[in-house]
C-alpha positions in Angstrom: 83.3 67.5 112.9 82.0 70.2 109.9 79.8 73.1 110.9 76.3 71.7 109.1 76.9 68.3 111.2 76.8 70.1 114.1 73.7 71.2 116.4 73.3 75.0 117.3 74.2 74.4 121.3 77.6 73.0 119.7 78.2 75.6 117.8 77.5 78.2 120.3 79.7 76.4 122.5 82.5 76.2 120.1 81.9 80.1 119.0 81.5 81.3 122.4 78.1 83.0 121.3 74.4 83.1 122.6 72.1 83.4 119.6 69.5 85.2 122.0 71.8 87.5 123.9 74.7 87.8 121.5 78.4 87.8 122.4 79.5 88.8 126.1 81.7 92.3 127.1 84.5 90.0 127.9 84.5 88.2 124.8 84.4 91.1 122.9 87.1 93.1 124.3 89.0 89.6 124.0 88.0 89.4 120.0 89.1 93.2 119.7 92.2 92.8 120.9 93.1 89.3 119.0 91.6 90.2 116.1 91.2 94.0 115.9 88.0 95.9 114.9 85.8 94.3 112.0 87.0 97.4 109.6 87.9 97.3 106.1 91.6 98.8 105.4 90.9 101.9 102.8 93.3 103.1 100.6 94.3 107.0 101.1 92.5 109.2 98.8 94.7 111.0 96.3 95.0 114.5 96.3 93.6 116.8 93.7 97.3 117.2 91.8 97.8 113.6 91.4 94.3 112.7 90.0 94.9 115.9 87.3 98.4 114.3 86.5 97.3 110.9 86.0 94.8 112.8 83.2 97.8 113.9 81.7 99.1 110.4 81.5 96.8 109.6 78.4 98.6 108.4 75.5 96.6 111.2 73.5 97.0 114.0 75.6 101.0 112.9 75.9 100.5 113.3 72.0 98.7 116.7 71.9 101.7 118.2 74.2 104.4 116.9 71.9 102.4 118.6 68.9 102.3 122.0 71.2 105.8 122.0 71.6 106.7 120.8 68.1 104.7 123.8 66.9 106.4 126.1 69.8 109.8 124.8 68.4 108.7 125.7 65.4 107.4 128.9 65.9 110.9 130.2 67.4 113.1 128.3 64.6 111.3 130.2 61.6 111.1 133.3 63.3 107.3 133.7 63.4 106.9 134.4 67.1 103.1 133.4 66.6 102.3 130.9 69.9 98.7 131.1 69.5 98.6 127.3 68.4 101.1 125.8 71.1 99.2 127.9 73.5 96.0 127.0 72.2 96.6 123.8 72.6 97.9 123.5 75.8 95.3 125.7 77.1 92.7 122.4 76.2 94.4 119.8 77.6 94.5 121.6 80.9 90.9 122.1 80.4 90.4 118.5 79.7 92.0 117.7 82.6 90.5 119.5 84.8 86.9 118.5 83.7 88.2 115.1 84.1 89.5 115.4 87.6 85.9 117.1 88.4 
């Protein structure tokens, strides 16, 4: 028999359920232990570091760090010593992902 063909004393019967005084203490400790508690399963929060990592998994900001260490690479090979640029540069994509994680 389907649920809508069925009167409400049937289904209460069927359910093990009173619509006026709601489920029993025994049935419920008997649905809590078959089923467990009517919870939702959450996922575990992630921690500060590995929501600022994933900002640094943008294709752009992978870009940006190549280009800081091309011109950090560069810097040494010709002798300059001048790491303002590298620096620079790094120095913003930290920022950005830290205002991103916030």
């Amino acid at each position: 028999m389907k649920w809508h063909e069925m009167t409400w004393t049937d289904i209460e019967e069927r359910l093990k359920y009173n619509t006026v005084t709601g489920l029993s203490g025994q049935e419920v400790k008997k649905r809590l232990d078959e089923y467990g508690p009517n919870e939702l399963a959450g996922k575990k929060p992630k921690t500060f570091l590995q929501r600022f990592f994933a900002q640094l998994a943008d294709f752009m900001v992978i870009v940006l760090i190549i280009a800081s260490a091309i011109s950090f690479g560069l810097s040494i090979y010709e002798g300059e010593h001048d790491f303002v640029e590298p620096i620079v540069i790094i120095l913003i994509v930290i920022l950005n992902a830290i205002l991103g994680v916030l």
